[in-house]
N, C-alpha and C positions, 0 to 999 in steps of 0.2 A: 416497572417490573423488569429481571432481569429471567433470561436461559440461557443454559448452555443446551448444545443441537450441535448433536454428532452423526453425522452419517459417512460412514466408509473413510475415506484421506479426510474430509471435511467436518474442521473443530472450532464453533462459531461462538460466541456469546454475544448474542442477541439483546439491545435493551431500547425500551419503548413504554408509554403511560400506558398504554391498554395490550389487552392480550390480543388482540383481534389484530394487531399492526404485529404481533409477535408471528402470529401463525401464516400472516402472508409473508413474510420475512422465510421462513422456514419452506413454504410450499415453493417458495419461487425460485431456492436454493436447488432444491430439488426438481424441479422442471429443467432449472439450466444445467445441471447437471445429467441430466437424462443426453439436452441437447448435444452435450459436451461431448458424453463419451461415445454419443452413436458418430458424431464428427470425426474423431478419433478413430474407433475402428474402420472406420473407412480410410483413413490417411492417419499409419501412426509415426508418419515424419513429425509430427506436429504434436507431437507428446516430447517429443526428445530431440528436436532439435535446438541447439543454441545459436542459433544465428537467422537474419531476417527470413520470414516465414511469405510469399505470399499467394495470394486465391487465383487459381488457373480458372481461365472464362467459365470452363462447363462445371466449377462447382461453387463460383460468387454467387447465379443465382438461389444456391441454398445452403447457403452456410448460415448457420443460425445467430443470432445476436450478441452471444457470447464468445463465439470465434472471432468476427466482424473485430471487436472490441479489442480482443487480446492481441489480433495484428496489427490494428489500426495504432492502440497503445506503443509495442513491441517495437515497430519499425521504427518511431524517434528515436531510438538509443540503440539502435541495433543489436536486439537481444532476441531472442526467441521466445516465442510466443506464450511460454505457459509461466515468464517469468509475471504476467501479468495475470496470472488466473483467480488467484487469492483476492486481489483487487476489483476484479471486475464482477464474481460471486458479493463481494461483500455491496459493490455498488448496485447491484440487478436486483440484490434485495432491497435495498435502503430505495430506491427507485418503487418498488411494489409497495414498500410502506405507506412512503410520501402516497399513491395514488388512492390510497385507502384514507386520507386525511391526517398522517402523523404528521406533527410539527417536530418531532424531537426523534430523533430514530438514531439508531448507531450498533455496525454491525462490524465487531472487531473476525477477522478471520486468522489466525497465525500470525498477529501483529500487525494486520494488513487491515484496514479498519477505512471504513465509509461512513456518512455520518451527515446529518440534517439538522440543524439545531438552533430552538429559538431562546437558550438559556447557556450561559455559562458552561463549558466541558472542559475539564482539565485531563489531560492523557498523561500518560508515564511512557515513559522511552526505559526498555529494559535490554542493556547491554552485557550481561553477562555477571555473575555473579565476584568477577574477581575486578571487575572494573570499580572504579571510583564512584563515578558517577551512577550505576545502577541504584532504584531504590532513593537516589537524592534528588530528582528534579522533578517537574514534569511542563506542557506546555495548557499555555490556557487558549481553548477557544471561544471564542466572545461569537455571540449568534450571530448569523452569516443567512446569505441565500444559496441558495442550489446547493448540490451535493459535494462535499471536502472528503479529499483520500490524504490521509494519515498512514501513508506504509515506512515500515522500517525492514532494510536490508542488513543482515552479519553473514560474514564471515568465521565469527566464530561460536556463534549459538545457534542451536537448530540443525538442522540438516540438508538443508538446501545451497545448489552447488551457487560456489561464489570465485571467481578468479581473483579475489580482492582482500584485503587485510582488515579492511574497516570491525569495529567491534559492534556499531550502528550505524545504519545511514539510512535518515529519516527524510521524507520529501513530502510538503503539503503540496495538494494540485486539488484541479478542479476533475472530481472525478478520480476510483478507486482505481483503475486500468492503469490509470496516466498513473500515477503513485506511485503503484506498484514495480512498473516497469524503469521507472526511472530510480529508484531505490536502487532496483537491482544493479543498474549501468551505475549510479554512485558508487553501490561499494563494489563493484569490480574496480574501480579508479584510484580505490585509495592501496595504494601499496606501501607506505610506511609516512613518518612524521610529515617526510618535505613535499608529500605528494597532494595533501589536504586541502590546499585551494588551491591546487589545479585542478583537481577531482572535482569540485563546484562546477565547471566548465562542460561538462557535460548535459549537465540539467538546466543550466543557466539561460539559453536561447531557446528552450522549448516554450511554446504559450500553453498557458493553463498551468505551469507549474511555479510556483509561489515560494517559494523557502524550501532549505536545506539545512540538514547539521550532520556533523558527522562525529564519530568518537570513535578515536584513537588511541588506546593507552591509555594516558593522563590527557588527552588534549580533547579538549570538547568546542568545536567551530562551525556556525553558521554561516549562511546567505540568506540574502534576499527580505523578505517581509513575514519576520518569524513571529508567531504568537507569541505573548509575554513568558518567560522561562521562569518559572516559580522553583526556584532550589535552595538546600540549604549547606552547599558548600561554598567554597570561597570562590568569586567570580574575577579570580584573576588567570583561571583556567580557560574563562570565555573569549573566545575572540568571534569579532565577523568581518566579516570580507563586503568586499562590496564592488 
């Protein structure tokens, strides 16, 4: 079964075999969310800043799990802290799932997608409607242990700030925080065609993070140990790096 589950900024589509891994999905979002913004009002550096974020002695001991996460993420790519928040909501549920018994769980949040899965998942990477690629590919995930973050960063869809040119810039890791935030440091990296595998170079020495692509234009280029690309355009647009 599928839901969508909107609360306030947060637009989730939830999918799981039984309802009962749906609604722990949903409560959990909403706990860490509570946690989230009472951290906030107490420090709202940490809403808006873009740059490394981290916890002063007298408030490590109580920062809640979902801050923890987002800096912990944040600081490998030196980005600030909320560029990982999408990621780590979608992991904290995918996490409450899994503890309730789901084998298959997957919780897309604004592109930004955590996921457990003991059967075939194919994703779509959507870059923008004027791109090539949108709409033509997507990647297959073949089932896996522990929790896979599937984030995609743009620059030109959506509304979320980007220093960067990229159309998409997608990043498998281990974990929705890490994804998330290294998306973010990809497409700030990419700033026009010659810049695309240098831009890999950012994500590339982090552990836990697995593959890369990025689109460009016309130019569609991975790294690392990508799932198999299912498309049906011509793949002389494909390159990878290595």
């Amino acid at each position: 079964m599928r839901e969508r589950f909107i609360f306030k900024e947060t637009n989730v589509l939830i999918i799981a075999d039984e309802s009962e891994y749906v609604e722990a999905a949903k409560d959990e979002i909403l706990r860490q969310r509570r946690h989230l913004e009472a951290f906030i009002r107490e420090d709202p550096l940490f809403l808006v800043t873009l740059e490394r974020y981290e916890l002063d002695s007298s408030r490590e001991r109580w920062a809640p799990e979902i801050v923890r996460r987002m800096i912990k993420a944040a600081a490998k790519f030196n980005v600030g802290p909320m560029a990982a928040v999408a990621g780590a909501l979608s992991e904290l549920a995918v996490e409450a799932m899994f503890e309730k018994g789901a084998t298959y769980a997957i919780v897309e949040n604004g592109g930004d997608i955590a996921l457990i899965n003991d059967r075939p998942v194919r994703i779509g990477i959507f870059a923008g409607e004027h791109s090539p690629f949108s709409g033509k590919f997507s990647l297959k995930i073949e089932p896996q242990r522990g929790i896979l973050g599937v984030c995609t960063s743009s620059a030109t869809v959506g509304h979320s700030i980007s220093f960067g040119a990229a159309d998409a810039a997608t990043v498998i890791a281990r974990g929705g925080a890490l994804a998330d935030a290294a998306a973010t440091a990809l497409c700030n990296a990419v700033k026009d065609e010659t810049s695309v595998k240098k831009a890999f170079d950012v994500v590339k020495r982090v552990e836990g993070v697995e593959a890369a692509l990025v689109i460009y234009k016309d130019v569609l280029a991975t790294w690392g140990q990508m799932p198999e690309i299912l498309m049906g355009v011509s793949s002389s647009t494909l390159s990878t790096f290595s």
